[in-house]
C-alpha positions as CSV (number, residue, x, y, z in Angstrom):
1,X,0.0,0.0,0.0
2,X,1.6,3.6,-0.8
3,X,1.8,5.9,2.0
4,X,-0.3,9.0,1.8
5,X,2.0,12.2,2.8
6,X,0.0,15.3,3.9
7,X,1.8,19.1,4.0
8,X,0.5,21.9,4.5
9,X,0.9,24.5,1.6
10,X,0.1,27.6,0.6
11,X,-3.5,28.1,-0.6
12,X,-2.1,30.5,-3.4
13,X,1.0,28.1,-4.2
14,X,0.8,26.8,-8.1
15,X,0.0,22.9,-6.7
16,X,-3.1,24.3,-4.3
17,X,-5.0,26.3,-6.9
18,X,-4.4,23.6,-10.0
19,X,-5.8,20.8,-7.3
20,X,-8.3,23.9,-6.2
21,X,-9.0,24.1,-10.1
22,X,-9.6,20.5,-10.6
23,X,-12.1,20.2,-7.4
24,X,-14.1,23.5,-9.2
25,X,-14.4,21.5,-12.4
26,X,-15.4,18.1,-10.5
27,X,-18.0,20.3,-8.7
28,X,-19.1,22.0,-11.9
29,X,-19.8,19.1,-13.3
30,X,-22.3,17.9,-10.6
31,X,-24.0,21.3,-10.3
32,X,-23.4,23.1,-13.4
33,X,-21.8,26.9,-13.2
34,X,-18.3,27.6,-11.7
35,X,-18.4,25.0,-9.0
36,X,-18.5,26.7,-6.5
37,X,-18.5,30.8,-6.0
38,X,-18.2,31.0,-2.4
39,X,-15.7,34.1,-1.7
40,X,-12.0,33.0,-0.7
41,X,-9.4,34.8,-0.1
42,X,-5.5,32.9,0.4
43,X,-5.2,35.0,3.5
44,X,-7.8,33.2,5.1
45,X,-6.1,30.0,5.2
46,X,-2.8,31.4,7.0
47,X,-2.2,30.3,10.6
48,X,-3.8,31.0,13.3
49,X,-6.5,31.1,11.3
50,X,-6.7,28.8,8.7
51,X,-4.5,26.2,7.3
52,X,-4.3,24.7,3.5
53,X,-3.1,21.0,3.2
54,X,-2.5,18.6,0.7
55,X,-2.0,14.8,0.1
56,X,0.3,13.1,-2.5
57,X,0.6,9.5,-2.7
58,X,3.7,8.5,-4.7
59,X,5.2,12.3,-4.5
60,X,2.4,13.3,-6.7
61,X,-0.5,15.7,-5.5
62,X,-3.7,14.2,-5.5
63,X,-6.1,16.1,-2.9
64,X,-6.4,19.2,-0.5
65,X,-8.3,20.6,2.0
66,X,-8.3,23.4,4.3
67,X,-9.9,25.3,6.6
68,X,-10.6,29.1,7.8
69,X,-11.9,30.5,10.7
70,X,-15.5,31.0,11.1
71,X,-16.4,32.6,14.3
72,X,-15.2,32.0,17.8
73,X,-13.7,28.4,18.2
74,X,-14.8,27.1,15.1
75,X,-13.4,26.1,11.6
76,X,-15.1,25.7,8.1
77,X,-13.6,23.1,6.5
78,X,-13.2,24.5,2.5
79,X,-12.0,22.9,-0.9
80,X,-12.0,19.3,0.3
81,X,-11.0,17.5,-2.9
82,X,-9.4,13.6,-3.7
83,X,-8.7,13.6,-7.7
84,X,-10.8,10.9,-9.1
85,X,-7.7,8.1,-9.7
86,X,-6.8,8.6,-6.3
87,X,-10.2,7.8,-4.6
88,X,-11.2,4.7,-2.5
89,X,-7.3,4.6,-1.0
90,X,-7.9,6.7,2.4
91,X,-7.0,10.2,0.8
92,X,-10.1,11.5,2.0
93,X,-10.1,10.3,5.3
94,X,-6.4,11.1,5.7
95,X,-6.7,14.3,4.8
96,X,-9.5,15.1,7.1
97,X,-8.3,13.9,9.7
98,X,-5.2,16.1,9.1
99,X,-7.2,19.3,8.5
100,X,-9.2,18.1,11.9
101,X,-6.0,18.0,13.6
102,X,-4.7,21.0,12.3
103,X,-7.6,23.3,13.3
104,X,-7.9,22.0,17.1
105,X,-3.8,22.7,17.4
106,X,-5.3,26.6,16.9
107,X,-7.6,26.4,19.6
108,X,-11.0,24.9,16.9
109,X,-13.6,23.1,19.1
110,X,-15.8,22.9,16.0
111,X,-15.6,22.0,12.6
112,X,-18.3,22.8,10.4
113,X,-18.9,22.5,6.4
114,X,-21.6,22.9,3.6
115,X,-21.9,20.5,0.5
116,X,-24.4,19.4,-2.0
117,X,-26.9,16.5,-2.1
118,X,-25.0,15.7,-5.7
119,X,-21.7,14.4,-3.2
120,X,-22.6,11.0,-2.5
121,X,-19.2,10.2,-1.9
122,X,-18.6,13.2,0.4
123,X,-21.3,12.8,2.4
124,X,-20.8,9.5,3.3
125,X,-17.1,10.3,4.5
126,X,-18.6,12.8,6.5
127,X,-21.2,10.5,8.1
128,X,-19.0,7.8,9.0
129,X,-16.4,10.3,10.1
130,X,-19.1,11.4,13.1
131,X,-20.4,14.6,11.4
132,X,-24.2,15.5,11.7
133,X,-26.7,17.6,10.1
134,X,-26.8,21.3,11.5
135,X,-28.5,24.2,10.4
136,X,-27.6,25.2,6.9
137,X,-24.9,28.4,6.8
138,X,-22.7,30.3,4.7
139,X,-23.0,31.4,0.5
140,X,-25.3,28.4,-0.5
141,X,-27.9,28.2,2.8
142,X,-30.6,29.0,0.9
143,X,-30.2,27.1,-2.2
144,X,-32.1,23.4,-2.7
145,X,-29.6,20.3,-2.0
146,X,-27.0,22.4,0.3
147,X,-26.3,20.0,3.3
148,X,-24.5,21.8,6.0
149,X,-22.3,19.2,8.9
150,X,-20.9,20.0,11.6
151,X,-18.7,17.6,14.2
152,X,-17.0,18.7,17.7
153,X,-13.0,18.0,17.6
């Protein structure tokens, strides 16, 4: 089995946004439109207050994830992405478990995220991975098929 090595990076390095880029396009294609227009900015993912991460397997890049602050003690988790040929191997899991990790070492009790009822495969991590159902937040709250989670680190 190859080992899957997680660093964090940037959010505005070259690797991030062509990984960011491909997550865009895999979301684009599920929902139509940009992916996903939710405002960013790269300084939101600098410590203390965010972090960026990403996972290779075999040296290459193949998935990120990061988080930014979002209010007192809690973290959104953003861009959570596994490149298609690297899915089913633990990326995922990995990976969010390192962005977990990452935001309680800054002082996160919370982590809390938004997706769409079109990410089977993201839902399910987050299910078995003890997230529930909260209240729906942030950009896409009031649109049909956004599923907000939240879990306590």
């Amino acid at each position: 089995m190859t080992e899957i090595e997680i660093h964090a990076a940037r959010f505005d390095s070259p690797e991030a946004q062509r990984l960011i880029r491909d997550a865009l396009a895999d979301l684009g294609a599920r929902y139509g439109g940009s992916g996903d227009d939710t405002p960013v900015d790269a300084a939101e993912f600098e410590p203390p207050d965010g972090a960026f991460l990403i996972a290779r397997l075999d040296g290459e890049p193949v998935g990120c994830g990061g988080w930014r602050s979002h209010g007192e003690g809690t973290a959104e988790l953003k861009r959570m992405y596994t490149a298609p040929a690297a899915r089913g191997r633990g990326v995922a899991r990995a990976l969010l478990a390192a962005v977990e990790r990452s935001a309680r070492e800054q002082g996160r009790k919370r982590l809390i995220l938004e997706c769409g009822d079109r990410q089977p495969e993201a839902i399910g991590l987050y299910t078995s991975t003890g997230y529930e159902r909260i209240p729906n937040f942030g950009f896409y709250k009031d649109e049909p098929g956004c599923l907000s989670f939240g879990r306590t680190l």
